[in-house]
N, C-alpha and C positions, 0 to 999 in steps of 0.2 A: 421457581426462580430464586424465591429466598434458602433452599437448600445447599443450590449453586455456589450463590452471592458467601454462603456460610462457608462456604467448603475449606478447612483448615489448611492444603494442601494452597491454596489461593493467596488465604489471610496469611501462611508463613513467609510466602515469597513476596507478596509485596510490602511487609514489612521490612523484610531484607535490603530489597532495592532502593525503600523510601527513605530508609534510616540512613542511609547510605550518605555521606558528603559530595560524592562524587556524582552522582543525579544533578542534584538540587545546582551544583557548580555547572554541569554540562547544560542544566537547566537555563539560568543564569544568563551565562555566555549564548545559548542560543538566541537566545530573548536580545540578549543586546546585539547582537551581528544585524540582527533583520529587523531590529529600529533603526541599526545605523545605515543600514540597506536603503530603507522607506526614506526616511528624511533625507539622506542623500540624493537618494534620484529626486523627489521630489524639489529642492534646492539646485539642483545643476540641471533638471531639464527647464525650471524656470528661472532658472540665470542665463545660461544657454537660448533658449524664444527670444528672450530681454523683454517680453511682456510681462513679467514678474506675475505671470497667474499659471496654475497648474489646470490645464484644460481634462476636461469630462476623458477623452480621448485618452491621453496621456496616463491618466487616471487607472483608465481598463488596461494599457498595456501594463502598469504595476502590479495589475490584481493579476495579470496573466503570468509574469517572472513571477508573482508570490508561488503562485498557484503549482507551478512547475518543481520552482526550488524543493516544497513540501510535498511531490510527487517522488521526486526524485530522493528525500531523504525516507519515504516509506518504502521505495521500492530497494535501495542498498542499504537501512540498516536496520528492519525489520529480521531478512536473515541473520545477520550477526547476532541478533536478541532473542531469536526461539532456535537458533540450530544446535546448540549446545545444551538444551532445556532436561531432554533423557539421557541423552547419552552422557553429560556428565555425571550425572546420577551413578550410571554403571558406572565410567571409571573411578569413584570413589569410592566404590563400592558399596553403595549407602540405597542402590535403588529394590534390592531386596526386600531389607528394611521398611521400605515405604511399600512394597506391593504386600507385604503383611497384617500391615494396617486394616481398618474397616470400612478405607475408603476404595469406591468401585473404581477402575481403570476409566471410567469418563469423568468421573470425579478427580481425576489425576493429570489428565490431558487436559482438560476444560482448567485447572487452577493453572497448569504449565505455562500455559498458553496465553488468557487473559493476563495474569503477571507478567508474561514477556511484554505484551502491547501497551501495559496498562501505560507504561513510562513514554512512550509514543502518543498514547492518546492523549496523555498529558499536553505534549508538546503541543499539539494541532489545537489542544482548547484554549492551553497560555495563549498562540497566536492570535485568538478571534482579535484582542485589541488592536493590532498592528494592522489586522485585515479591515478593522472597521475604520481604518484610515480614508479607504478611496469611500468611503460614500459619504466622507468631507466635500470632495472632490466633483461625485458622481459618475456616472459611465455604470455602474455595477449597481444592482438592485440584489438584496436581502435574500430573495427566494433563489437567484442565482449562487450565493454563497453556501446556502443549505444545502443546494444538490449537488456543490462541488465535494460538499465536509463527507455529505451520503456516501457519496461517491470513494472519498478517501477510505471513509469506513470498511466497505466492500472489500476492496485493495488489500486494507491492512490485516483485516481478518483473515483472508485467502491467502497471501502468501506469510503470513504468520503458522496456519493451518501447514502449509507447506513445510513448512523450517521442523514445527513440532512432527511431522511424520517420518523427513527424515532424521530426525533424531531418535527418532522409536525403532526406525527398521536399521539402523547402521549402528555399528557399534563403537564405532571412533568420533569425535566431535568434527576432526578435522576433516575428514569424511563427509559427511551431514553440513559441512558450512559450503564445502566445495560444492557439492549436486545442488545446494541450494541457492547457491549466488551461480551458480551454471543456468540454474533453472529464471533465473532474475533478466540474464543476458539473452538468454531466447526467448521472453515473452517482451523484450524491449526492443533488443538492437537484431537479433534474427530474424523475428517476425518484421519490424520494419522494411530492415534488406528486403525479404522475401516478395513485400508489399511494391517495395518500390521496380523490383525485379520483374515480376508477376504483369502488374501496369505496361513497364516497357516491353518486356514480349508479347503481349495481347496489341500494344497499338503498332509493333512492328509487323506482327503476324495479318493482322485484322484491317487494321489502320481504323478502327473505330475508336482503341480505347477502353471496350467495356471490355471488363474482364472481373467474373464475377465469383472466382477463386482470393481475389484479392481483399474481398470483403472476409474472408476467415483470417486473415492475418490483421484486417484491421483491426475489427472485431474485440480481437486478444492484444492487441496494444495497446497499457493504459496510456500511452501519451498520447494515440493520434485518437481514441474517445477523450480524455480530457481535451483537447483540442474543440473536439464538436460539439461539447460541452459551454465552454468556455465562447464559441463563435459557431454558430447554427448554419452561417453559411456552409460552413466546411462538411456538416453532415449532406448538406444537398450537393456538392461535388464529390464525397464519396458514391452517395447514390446514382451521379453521373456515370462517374468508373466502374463502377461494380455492376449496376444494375438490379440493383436489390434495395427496394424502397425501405427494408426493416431499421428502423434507425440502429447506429451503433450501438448504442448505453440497454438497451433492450436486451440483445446476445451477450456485451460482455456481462453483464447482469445475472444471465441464465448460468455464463460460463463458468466465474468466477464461485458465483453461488454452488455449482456442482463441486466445483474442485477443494470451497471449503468442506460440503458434507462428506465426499471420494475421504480426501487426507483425515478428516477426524475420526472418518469409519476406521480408516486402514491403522491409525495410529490404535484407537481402543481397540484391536480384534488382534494386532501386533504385540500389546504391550504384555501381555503374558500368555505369549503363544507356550511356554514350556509347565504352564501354572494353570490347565486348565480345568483341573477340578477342584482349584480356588477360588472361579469365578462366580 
C-alpha cells in the first residue's frame, strides 16, 4: 500500500489538480449550492407546515435528495474526470515517455485513476458537514450514512475504472468520453426502462407480477439499490417482483466489484500491448 500511495505517476497528478484554482473555486461553489439547498428546504418546508419545526420525517426526505444529488454527480461526472486520463497522454504525445519510465503499467493506471477521483472524493468528504445537518433533525441514524458513503465509494471506483479503461483501449479522448457517458446511460436510464418494461410484461403475461429477469436490471441500477438502501421497504417489494430473496446491495456489490477488477485488468494488459518485452 505504501508503494501505491508513493507512486510518482499519482503524487504528479494530484499536485496538478490541487494546485489548480479552478478545483478549490469548483470546490467552493459546490459547497455553497448544497448549503444553500439545505437551509432552504429546511426554512420553506417549515415555513410552509407553519409549525415552525422541521420534523424527523422531513428530515429523511433531505438526506434522500442529498443522497441522489451526489449519486447523480458520481455517476455524470466521474466519466468526464477519468476518460481522458490515457488517451490524452497519446495525443500529446508524452505517453511514451512515461511507459519508459520504471514505473509498471499498474503503477500508471492505479495513479491515473486515483488522481481522477481523488477531486471527487474530495467532494463527498467536504459534504459530510452538510449531511450531518439531518441528525439535527433525526430520521437518519450514523451507520445509515456510512453505508450510503460505502456505497458511493463502490460506484465511484467502478465507473472511474470504467472511464480509465477506455481511455487505454481508444485512441481518441472524444471517443473514450462518449462509450463512457454511453455506458453511464445504460447502467441508469436503460436498465431502468428495461426494469420497468420487464415488470409490465410479466404482470401482463402472468398477471402475478413476478418476474425475476427484472431483478438483473435492478441489481445494476445504482438509483433503484440506493433507493433500497436508503428505504428497506423498497428491498421487500423488489423481492416481491422479482422473486429472489438476494438483497440488492449484495449483487450490485458482486457486480460492480467485478467490473472494477475486468476494466483495471483490461486497462494494465492494454496499456502496452505493442511494448511487450518492456514489461
Amino acid at each position: 500500500m505504501r508503494e501505491l500511495l508513493s507512486n510518482p505517476v499519482l503524487v504528479k497528478e494530484i499536485k496538478l489538480r490541487f494546485r489548480n484554482a479552478k478545483s478549490f473555486t469548483g470546490l467552493f461553489f459546490y459547497l455553497m449550492v448544497m448549503g444553500i439547498f439545505v437551509f432552504g428546504f429546511v426554512y420553506l418546508t417549515s415555513s410552509v407546515s407553519g409549525s415552525g419545526f422541521f420534523r424527523p420525517d422531513e428530515s429523511f426526505l433531505l438526506f434522500t435528495m442529498l443522497s441522489f444529488i451526489q449519486l447523480g454527480l458520481i455517476l455524470f461526472i466521474t466519466p468526464g474526470l477519468t476518460a481522458g486520463t490515457v488517451s490524452s497522454e497519446r495525443e500529446k504525445q508524452t505517453l511514451n515517455i512515461l511507459l519508459t519510465t520504471a514505473q509498471s503499467s499498474f503503477q500508471i493506471i492505479f495513479g491515473k485513476l486515483l488522481s481522477s477521483i481523488a477531486f471527487l472524493l474530495l467532494l463527498l468528504v467536504s459534504g459530510l458537514p452538510i449531511y450531518s445537518m439531518v441528525f439535527l433533525y433525526g430520521g437518519v441514524s450514523p451507520s445509515q450514512v456510512a453505508v450510503i458513503f460505502l456505497f458511493y465509494f463502490l460506484t465511484l471506483l467502478a465507473i472511474g475504472s470504467l472511464g480509465v479503461m477506455y481511455s487505454t483501449v481508444t485512441r481518441r479522448t472524444v471517443v473514450s468520453m462518449i462509450a463512457s457517458f454511453s455506458t453511464m446511460i445504460f447502467l441508469t436510464v436503460v436498465t431502468g426502462f428495461f426494469l420497468i418494461l420487464t415488470v409490465s410484461l410479466s404482470q401482463a403475461a402472468m398477471g402475478t407480477g413476478v418476474s425475476p429477469l427484472s431483478y438483473l436490471w435492478a441489481s445494476i441500477n445504482p438509483a433503484v439499490v440506493l433507493m433500497t438502501l436508503l428505504e428497506p421497504s423498497w428491498n421487500a417489494e423488489i423481492i416481491n417482483i422479482t422473486g429472489i430473496s438476494i438483497p440488492l446491495w449484495v449483487s450490485y456489490a458482486i457486480f460492480y466489484i467485478c467490473i472494477f477488477l475486468g476494466s483495471m485488468w483490461l486497462s494494465v494488459s492494454k496499456l502496452r500491448v505493442n511494448m511487450n518485452k518492456y514489461r
